[in-house]
Kinemage of the C-alpha trace (Angstrom):
@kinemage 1
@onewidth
@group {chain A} dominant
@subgroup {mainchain}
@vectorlist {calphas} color= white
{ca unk a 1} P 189.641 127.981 131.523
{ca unk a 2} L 187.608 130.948 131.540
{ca unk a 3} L 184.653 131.762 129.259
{ca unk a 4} L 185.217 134.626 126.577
{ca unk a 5} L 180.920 134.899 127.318
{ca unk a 6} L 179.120 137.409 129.650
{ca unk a 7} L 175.459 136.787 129.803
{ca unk a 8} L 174.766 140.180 128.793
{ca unk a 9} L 176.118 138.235 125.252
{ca unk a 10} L 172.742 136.643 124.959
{ca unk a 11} L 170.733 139.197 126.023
{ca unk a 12} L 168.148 140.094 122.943
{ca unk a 13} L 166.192 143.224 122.385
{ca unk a 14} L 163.146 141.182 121.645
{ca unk a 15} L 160.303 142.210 122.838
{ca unk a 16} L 157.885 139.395 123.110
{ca unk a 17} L 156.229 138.958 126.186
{ca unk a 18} L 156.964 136.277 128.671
{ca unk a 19} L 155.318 133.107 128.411
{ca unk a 20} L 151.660 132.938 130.436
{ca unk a 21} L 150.225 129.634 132.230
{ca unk a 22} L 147.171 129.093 130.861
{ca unk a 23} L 144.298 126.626 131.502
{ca unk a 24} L 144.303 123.328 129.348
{ca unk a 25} L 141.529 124.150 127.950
{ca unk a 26} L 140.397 124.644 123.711
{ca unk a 27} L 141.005 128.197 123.563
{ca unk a 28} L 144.637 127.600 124.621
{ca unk a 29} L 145.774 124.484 123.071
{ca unk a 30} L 144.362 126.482 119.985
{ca unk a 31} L 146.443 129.539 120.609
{ca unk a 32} L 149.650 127.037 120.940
{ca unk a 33} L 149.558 125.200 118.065
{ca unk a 34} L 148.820 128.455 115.819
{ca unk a 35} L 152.493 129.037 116.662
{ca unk a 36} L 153.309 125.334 114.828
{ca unk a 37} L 154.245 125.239 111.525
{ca unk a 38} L 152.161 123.019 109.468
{ca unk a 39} L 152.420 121.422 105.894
{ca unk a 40} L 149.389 121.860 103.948
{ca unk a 41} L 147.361 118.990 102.322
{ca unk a 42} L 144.317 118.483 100.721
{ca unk a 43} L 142.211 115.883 101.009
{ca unk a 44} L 140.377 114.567 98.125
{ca unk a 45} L 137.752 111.822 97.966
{ca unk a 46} L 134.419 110.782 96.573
{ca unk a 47} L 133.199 110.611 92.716
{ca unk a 48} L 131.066 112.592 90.571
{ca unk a 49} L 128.910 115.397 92.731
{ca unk a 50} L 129.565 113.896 95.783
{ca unk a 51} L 133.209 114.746 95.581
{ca unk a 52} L 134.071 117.145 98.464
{ca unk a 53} L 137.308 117.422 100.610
{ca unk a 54} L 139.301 119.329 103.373
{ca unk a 55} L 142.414 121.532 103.629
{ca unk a 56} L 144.138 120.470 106.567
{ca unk a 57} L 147.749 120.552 108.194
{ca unk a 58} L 147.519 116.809 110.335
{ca unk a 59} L 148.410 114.795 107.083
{ca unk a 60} L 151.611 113.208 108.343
{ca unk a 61} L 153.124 109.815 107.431
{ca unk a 62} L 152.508 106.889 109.885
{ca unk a 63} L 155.431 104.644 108.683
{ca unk a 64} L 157.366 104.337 105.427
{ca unk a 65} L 157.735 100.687 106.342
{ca unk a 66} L 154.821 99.322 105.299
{ca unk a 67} L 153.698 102.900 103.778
{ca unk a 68} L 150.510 104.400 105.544
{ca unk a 69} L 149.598 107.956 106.077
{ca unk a 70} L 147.632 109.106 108.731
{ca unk a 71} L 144.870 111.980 108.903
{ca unk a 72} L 143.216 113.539 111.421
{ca unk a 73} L 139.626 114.869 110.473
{ca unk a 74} L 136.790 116.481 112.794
{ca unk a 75} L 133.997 114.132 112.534
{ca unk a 76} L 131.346 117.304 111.954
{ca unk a 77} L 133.043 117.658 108.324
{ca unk a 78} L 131.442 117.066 105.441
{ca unk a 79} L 134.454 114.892 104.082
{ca unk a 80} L 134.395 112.187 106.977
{ca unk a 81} L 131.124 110.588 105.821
{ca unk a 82} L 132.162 110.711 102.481
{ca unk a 83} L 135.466 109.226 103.206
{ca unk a 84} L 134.031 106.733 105.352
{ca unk a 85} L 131.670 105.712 102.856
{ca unk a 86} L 134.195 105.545 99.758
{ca unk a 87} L 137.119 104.080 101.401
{ca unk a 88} L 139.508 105.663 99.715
{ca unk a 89} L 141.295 109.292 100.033
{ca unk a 90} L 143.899 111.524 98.482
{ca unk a 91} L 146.884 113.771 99.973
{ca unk a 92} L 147.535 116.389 98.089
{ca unk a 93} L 150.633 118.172 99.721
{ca unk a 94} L 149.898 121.985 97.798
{ca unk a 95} L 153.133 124.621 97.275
{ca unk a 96} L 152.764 128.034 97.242
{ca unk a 97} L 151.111 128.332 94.000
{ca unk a 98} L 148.151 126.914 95.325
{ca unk a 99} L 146.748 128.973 98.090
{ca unk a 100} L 143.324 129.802 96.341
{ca unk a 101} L 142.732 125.821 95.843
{ca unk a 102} L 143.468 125.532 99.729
{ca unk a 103} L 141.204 128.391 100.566
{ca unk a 104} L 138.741 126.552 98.393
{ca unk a 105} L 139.200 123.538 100.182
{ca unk a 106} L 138.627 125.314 103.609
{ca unk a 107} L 135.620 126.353 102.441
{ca unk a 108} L 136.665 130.112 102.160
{ca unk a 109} L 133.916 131.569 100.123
{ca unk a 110} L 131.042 128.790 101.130
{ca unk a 111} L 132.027 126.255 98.176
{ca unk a 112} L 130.785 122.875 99.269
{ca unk a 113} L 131.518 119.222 97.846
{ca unk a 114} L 132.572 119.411 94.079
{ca unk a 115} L 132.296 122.809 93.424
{ca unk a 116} L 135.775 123.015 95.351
{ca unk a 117} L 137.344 121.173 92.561
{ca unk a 118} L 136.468 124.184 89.994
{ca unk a 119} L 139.852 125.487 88.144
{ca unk a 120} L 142.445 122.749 89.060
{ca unk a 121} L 142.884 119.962 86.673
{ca unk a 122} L 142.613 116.525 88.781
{ca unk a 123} L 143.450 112.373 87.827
{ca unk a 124} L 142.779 109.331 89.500
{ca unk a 125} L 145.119 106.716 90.086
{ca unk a 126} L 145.323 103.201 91.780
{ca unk a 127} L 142.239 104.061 94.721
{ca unk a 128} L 140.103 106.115 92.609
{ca unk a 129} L 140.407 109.281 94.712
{ca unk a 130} L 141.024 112.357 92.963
{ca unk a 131} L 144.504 113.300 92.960
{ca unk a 132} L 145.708 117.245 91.737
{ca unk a 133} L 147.307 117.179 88.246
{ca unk a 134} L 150.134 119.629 89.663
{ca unk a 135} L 150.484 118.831 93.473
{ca unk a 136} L 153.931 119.049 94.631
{ca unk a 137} L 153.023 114.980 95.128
{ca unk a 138} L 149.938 113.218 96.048
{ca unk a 139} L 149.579 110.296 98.051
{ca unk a 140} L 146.978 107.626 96.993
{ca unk a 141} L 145.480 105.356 99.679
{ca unk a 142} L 142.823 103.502 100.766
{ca unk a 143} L 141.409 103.192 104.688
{ca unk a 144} L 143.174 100.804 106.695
{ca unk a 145} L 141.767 102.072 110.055
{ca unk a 146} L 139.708 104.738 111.216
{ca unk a 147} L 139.401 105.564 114.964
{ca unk a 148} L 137.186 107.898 116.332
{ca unk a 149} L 138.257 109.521 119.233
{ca unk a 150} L 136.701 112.914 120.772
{ca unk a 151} L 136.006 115.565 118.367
{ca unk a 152} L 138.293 113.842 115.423
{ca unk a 153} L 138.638 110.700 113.506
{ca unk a 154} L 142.144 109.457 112.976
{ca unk a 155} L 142.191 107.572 109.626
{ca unk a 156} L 145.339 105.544 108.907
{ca unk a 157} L 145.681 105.556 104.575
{ca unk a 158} L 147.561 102.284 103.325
{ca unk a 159} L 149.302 104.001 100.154
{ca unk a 160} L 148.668 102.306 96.832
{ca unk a 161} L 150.413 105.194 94.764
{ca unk a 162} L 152.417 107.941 94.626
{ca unk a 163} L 152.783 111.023 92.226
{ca unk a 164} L 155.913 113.529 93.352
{ca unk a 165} L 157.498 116.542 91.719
{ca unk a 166} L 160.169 118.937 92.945
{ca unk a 167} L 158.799 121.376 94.783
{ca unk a 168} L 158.266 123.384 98.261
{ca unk a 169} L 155.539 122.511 100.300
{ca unk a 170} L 153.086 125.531 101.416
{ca unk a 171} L 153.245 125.945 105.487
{ca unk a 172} L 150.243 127.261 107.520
{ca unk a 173} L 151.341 128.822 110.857
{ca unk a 174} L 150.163 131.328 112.706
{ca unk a 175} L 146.980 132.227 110.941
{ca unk a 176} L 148.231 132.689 107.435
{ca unk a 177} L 150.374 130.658 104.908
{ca unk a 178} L 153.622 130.788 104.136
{ca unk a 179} L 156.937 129.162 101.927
{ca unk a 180} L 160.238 127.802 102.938
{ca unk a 181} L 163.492 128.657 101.375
């Protein structure tokens, strides 16, 4: 049997260049994972003015069997010691009408602690973390684990509660955000 195919069939037009070796080095594990998609969270923790949180894109589950999420958070932040010290966080996975709340969260425009929860109604559920009213679902959970490991700590969340509406997720890649679908 004969193939119907030429190679010249999956030829593209595409111009990209080809890939590069590069070092293994920050600058270029950085440059490959700004091609990888990410889902955007916040987290949320603390009460009162010391509230404070992080927009980040390494929320991921750890198991749905028991339930724990896991985070990864650079230990220079101003949420880890806050976490650390609370015990307790929320994942807020945002959509796409919530891209100023995650720029808030990333500290675009220099807001700190609670002044990034201006404009957004919040709740609280079985932790005591603060949870968005509207999040396309927020995960509730309290530290199980947190291991510190170069730059980062991992903290593993076991979930006490869960809010979820329908929704699309916002995705971070490549510098910017973006929507599915």
């Amino acid at each position: 049997m004969t193939s119907q195919f030429s190679a010249k069939a999956f030829q593209t037009n595409d111009a990209r260049p080809l890939p590069q070796d590069r070092p293994a080095d920050a600058d270029s594990l950085k440059l490959a994972l700004r091609s990888l998609a990410g889902g955007v969270s916040i987290i949320t923790t603390g009460e009162g003015e010391t509230r404070t949180g992080a927009t980040v894109t390494s929320a991921t589950a750890l198991s749905v069997e028991p339930p724990r999420m896991l985070v990864a958070l650079n230990r220079t932040s101003s949420t880890w010691p806050v976490l650390e010290r609370y015990g307790f966080f929320g994942v807020n996975i945002v959509g796409p009408g919530h891209q100023t709340l995650a720029n808030q969260f990333a500290g675009v425009g220099g807001l700190k602690g609670p002044d990034r929860y201006r404009g957004w109604e919040w709740t609280r559920l079985a932790s005591g973390a603060p949870l968005l009213e509207d999040a396309v679902a927020a995960i509730d959970c309290v530290v199980e684990e947190a291991i510190e490991r170069h730059s980062h700590v991992i903290v593993i969340g076991k979930v006490l509660a869960i809010r979820a509406s329908e929704g699309r997720s916002l995705v971070y890649q490549g510098g910017a955000y973006h929507t599915l679908g």
